[in-house]
N, C-alpha and C positions, 0 to 999 in steps of 0.2 A: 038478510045477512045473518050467517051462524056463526057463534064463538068460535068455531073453528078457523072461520075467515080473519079471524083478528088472532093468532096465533102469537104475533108480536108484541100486542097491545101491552103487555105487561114484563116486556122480557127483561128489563131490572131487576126484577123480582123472581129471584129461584122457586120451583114450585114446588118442593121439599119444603119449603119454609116461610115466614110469611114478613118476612124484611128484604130491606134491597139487598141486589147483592152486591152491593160495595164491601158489605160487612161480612162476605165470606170471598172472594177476592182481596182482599186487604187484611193486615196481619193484626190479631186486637191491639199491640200496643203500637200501631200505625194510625190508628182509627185515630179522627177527628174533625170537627164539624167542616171547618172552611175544605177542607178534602172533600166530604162528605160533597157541599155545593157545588164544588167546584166537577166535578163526575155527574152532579146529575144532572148540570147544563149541558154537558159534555153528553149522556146518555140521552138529552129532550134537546138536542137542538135541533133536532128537523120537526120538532112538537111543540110549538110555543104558547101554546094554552098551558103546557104542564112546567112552562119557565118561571110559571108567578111565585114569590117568595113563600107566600102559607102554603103552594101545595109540596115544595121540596122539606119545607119544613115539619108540616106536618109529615112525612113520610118520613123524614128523620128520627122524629119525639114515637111514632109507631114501631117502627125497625127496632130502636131500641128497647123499647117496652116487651115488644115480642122477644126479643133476645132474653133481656130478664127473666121472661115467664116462660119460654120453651126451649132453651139450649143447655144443653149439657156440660159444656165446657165452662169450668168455673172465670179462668180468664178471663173471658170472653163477656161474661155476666157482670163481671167488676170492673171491667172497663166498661160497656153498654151502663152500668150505674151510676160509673161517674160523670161521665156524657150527659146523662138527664139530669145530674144535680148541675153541671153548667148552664144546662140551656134553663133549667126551673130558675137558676139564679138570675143570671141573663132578663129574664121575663120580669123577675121583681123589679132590676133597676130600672125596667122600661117603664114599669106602673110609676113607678114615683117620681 
């Protein structure tokens, strides 16, 4: 089987860029996490390997980081910033 046969395999993700694409379908100050979930069950539901919560999340915590580090729209970058100071928060009160 060639990567070409799997042409779908990835199609949440624009290939311009290296985040879902929720986060260029959606407007930055729309952008927000339970959104975020709630689209990628919506995008994986006929994939239920990719329904499990670390891999949407993980693709979350990545999406945004690439935003940060490759977009040019400042917007975009400061909202993607503050996205990851929730979820970094988020993760603290789970540790303790």
């Amino acid at each position: 089987m060639f990567i070409s046969d799997h042409k779908n395999l990835f199609a949440p993700f624009t290939m311009a860029n290296s985040w879902h694409a929720y986060f260029d379908r959606t407007d930055a100050e729309d952008w927000n996490i339970l959104q975020f979930h709630i689209e990628w069950i919506q995008d994986n539901e006929r994939n239920p390997v990719n329904l499990a919560y670390d891999k949407s999340s993980d693709t979350l915590a990545k999406s945004l980081r690439a935003i940060v580090n490759k977009h040019v729209d400042d917007k975009k970058v400061t909202k993607a910033k503050s996205l990851l100071a929730v979820i970094k928060a988020s993760l603290l009160l789970i540790c303790f």
